[in-house]
PASEBA-1860 file (N, C-alpha, C; in nm, 3 decimals):
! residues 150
1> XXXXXXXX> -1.105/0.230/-5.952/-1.162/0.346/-5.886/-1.311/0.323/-5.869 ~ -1.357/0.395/-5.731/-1.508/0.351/-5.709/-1.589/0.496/-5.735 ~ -1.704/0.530/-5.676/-1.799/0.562/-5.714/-1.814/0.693/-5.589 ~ -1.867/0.561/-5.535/-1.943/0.604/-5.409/-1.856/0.503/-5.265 ~ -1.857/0.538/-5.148/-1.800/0.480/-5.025/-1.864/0.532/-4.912 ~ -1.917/0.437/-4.865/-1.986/0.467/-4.646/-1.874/0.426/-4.564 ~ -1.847/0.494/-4.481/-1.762/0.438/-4.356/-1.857/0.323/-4.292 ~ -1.724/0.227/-4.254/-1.832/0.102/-4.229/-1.718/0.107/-4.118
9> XXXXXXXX> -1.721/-0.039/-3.992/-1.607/-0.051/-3.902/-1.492/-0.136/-3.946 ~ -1.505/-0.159/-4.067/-1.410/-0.204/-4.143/-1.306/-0.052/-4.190 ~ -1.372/0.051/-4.191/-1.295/0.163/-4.222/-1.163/0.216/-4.146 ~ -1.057/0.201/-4.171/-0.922/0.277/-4.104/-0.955/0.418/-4.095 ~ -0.915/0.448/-4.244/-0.889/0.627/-4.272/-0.958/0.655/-4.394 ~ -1.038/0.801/-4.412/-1.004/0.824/-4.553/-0.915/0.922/-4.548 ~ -0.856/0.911/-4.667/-0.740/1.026/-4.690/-0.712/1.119/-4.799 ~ -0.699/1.222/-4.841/-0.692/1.268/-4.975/-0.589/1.239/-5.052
17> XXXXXXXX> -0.667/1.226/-5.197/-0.545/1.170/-5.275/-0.569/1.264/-5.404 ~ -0.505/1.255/-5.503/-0.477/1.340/-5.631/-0.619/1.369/-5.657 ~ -0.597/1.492/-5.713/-0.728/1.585/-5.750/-0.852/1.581/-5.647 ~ -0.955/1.538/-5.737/-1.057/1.537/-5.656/-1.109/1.397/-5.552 ~ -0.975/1.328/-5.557/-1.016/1.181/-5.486/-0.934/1.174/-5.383 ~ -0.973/1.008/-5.323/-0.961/0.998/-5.185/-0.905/0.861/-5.218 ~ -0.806/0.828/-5.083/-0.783/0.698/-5.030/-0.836/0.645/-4.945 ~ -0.896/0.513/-4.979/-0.952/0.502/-4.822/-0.899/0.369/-4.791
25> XXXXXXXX> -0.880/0.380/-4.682/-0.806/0.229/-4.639/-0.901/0.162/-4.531 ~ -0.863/0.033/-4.533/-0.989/-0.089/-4.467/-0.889/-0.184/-4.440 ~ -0.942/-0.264/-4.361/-0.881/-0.389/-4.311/-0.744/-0.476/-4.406 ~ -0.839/-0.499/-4.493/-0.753/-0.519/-4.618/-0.728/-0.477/-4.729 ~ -0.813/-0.363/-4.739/-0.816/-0.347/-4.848/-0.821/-0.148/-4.897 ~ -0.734/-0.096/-4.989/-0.728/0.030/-5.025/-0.823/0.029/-5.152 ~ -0.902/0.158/-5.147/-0.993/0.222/-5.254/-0.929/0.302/-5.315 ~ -0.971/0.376/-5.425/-0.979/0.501/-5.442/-1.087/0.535/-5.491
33> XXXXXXXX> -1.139/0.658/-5.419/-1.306/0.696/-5.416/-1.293/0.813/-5.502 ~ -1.370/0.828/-5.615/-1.337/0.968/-5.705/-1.429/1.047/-5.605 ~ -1.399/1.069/-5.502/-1.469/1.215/-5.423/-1.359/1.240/-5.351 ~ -1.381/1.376/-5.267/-1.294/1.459/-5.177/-1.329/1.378/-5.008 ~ -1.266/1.336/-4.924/-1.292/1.285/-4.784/-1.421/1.339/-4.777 ~ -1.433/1.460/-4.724/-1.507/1.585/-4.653/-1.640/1.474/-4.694 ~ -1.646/1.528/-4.832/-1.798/1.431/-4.947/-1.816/1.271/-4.898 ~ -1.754/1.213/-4.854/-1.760/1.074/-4.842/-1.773/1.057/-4.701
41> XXXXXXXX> -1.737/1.137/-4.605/-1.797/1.167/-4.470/-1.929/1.222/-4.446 ~ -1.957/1.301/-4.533/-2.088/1.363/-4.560/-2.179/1.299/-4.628 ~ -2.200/1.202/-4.694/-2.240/1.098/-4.783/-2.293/0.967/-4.662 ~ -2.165/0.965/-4.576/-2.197/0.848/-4.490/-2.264/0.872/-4.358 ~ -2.305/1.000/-4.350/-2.410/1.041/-4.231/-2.522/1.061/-4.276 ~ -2.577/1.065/-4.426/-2.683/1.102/-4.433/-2.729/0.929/-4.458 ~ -2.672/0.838/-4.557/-2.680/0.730/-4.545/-2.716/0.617/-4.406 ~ -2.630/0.675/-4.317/-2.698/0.613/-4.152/-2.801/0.734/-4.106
49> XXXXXXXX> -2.881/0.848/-4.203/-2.972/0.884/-4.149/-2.963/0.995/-4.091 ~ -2.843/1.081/-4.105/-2.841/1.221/-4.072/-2.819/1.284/-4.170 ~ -2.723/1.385/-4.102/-2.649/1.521/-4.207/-2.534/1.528/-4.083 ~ -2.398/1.590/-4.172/-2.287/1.612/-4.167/-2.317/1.761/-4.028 ~ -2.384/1.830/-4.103/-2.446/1.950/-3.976/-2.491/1.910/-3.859 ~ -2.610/1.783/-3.852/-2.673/1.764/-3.768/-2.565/1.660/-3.619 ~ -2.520/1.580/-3.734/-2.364/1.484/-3.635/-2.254/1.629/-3.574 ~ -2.252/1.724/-3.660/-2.149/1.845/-3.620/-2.211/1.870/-3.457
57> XXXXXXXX> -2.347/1.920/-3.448/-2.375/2.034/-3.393/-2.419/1.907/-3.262 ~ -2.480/1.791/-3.270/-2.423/1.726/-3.152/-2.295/1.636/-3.108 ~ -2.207/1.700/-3.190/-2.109/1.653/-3.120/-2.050/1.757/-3.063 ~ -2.092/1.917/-3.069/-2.043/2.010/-2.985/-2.102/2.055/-2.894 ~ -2.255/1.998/-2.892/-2.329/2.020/-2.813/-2.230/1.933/-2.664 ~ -2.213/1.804/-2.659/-2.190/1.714/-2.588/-2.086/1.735/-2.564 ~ -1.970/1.770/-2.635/-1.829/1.814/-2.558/-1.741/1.965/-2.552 ~ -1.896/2.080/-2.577/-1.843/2.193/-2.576/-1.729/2.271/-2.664
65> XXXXXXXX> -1.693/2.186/-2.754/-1.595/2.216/-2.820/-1.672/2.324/-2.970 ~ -1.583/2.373/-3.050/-1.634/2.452/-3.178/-1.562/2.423/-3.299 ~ -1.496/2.346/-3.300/-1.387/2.311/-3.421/-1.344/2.198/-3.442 ~ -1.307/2.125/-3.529/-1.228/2.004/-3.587/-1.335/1.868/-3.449 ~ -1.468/1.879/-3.430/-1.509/1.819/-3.342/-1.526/1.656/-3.400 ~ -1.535/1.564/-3.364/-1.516/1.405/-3.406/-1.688/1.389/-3.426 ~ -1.741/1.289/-3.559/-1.862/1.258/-3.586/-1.888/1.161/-3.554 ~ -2.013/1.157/-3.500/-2.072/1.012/-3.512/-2.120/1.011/-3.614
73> XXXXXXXX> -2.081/0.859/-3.749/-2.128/0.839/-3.812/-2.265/0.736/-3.835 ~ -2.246/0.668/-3.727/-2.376/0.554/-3.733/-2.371/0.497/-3.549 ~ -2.469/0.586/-3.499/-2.493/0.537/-3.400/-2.519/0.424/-3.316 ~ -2.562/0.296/-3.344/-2.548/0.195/-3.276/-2.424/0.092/-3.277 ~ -2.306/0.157/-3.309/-2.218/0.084/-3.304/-2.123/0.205/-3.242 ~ -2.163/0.353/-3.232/-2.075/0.445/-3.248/-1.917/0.468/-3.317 ~ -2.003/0.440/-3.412/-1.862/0.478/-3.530/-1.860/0.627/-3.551 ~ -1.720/0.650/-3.462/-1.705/0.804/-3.478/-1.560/0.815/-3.570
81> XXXXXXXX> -1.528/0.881/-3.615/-1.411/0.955/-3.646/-1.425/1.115/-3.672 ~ -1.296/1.120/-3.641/-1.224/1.252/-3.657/-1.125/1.349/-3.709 ~ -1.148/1.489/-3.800/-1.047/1.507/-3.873/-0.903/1.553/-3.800 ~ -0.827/1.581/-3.866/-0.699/1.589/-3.867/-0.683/1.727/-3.889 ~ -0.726/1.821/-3.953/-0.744/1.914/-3.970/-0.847/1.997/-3.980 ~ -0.887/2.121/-3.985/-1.032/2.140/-4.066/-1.120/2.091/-4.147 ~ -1.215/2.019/-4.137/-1.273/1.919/-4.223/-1.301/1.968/-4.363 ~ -1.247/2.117/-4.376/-1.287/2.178/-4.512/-1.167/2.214/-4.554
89> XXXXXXXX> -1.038/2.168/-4.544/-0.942/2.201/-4.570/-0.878/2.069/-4.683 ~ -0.866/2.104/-4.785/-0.771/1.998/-4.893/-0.675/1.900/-4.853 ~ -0.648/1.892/-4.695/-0.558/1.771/-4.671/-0.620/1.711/-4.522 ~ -0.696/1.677/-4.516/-0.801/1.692/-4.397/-0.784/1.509/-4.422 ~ -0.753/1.450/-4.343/-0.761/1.272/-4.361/-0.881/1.255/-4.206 ~ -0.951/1.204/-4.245/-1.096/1.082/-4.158/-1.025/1.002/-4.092 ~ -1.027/0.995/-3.964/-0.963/0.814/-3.866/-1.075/0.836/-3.782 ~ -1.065/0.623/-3.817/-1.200/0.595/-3.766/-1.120/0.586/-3.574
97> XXXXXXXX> -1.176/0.611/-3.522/-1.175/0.610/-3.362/-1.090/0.488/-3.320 ~ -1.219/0.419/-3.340/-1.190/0.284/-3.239/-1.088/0.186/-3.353 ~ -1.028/0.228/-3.468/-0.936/0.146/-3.511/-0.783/0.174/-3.483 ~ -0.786/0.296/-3.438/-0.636/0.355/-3.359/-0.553/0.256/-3.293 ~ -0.475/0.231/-3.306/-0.400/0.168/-3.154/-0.260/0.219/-3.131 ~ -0.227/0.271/-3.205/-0.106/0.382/-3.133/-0.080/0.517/-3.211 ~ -0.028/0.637/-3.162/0.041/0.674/-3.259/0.183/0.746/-3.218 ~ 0.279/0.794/-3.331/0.409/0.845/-3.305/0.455/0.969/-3.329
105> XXXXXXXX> 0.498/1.041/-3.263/0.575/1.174/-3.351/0.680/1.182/-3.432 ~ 0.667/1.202/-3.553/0.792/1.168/-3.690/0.929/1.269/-3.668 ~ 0.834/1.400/-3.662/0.863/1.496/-3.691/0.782/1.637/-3.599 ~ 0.784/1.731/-3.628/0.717/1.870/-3.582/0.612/1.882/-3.655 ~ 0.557/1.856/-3.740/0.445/1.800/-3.850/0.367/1.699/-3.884 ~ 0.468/1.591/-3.864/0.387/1.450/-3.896/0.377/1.368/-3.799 ~ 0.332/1.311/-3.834/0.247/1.217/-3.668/0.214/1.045/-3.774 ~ 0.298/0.932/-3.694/0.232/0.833/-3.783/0.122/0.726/-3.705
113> XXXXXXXX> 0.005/0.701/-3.718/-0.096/0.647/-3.712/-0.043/0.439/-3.737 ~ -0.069/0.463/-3.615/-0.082/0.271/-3.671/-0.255/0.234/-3.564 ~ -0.276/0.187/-3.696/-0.394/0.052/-3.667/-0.441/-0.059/-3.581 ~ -0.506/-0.100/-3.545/-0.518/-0.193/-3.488/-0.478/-0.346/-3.556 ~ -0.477/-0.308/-3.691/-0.480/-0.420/-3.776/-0.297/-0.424/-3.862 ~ -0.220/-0.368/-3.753/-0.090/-0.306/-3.831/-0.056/-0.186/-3.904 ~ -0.177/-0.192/-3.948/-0.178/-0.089/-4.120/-0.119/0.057/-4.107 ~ -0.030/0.110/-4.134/0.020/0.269/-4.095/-0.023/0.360/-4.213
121> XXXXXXXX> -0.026/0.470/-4.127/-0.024/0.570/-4.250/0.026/0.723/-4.182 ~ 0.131/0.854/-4.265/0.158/0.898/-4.211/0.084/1.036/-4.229 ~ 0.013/1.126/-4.124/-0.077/1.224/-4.142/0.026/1.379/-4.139 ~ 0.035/1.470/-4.205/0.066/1.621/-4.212/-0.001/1.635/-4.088 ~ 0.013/1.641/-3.955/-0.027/1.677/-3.856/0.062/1.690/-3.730 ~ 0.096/1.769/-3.650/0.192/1.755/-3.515/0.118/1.637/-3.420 ~ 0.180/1.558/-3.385/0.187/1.461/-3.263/0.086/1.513/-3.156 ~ 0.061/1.654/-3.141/-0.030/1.699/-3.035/-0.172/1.726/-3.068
129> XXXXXXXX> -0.197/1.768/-3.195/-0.318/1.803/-3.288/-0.381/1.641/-3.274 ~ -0.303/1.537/-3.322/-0.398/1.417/-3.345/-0.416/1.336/-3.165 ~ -0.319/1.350/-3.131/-0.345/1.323/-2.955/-0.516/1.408/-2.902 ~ -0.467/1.549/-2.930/-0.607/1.587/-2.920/-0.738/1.549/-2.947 ~ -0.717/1.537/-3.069/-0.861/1.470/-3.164/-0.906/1.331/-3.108 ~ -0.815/1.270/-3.088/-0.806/1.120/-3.041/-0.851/1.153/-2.845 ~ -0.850/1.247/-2.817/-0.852/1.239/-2.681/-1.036/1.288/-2.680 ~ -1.063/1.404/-2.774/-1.182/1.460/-2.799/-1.304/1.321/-2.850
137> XXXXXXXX> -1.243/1.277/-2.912/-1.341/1.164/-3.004/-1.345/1.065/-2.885 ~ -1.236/1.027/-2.806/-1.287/0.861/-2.698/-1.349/0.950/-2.583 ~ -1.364/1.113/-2.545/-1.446/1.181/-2.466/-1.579/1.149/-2.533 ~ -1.618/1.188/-2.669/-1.712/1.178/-2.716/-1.805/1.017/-2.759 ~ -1.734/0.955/-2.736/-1.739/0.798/-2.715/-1.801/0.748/-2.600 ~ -1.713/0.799/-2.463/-1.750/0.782/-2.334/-1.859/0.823/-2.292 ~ -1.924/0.954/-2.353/-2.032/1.014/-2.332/-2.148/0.906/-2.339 ~ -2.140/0.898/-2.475/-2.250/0.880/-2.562/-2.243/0.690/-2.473
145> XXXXXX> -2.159/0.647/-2.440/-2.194/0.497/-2.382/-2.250/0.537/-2.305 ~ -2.201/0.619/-2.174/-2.304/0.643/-2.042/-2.408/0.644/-2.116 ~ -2.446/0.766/-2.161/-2.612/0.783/-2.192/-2.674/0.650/-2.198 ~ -2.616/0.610/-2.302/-2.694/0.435/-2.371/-2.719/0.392/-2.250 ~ -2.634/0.377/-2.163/-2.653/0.261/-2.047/-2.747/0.291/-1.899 ~ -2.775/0.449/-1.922/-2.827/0.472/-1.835/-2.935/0.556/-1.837
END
């Protein structure tokens, strides 16, 4: 068990796990972070130099949205992810954006996530909730490239 954890682009997901900790999964490799997601998302924006508020409020600035909106965590690479649920809610799992490469509907609830790198994992979420998020976060992606480029 670790300590402390930054989302890096090595990051898949974090995910909640027993009590007050988290799973976090990577390329190769699974953690367990004695913090709650939410804390380790919030940890890794101030670390690239923000706040969890400040990544919130422009990322709704930019796509109008008011809820469950996708963060940028470290801007020159735009590492965003996005929750799954309310980011203040006890089962709330982090996916990093750009490591997505498909996902499936299980069920009326669950939705399973595969990786770019294979790696699955299955989220408490309907098939349409994470389509959303995933559609909100590569909007919020697209944005933020124009700008850069122009």
């Amino acid at each position: 068990m670790i300590n402390k954890y930054e989302f890096s682009r090595g990051t898949l997901a974090v995910v909640p796990n027993e009590g007050d900790t988290s799973l976090v999964l990577e390329d190769n490799e699974r953690y367990i972070v004695q913090d709650k997601p939410f804390n380790i998302m919030e940890d890794s924006c101030k670390y690239f130099g923000s706040s969890y508020e400040g990544r919130k409020e422009g990322s709704k600035a930019i796509l109008g949205a008011e809820y469950k909106v996708p963060i940028v965590i470290e801007d020159s690479s735009n590492l965003i992810v996005f929750p799954t649920t309310s980011p203040f809610a006890d089962d709330c799992c982090w996916i990093s954006l750009k490591r997505v490469d498909n996902i499936y509907k299980i069920d009326s609830g669950n939705t399973k996530i595969v990786f770019d790198n294979n790696e699955e994992i299955i989220v408490p979420c309907s098939f349409r909730t994470i389509e959303n998020q995933l559609s909100r976060a590569s909007r919020l992606d697209v944005v933020l490239k124009n700008r850069k480029n122009s």
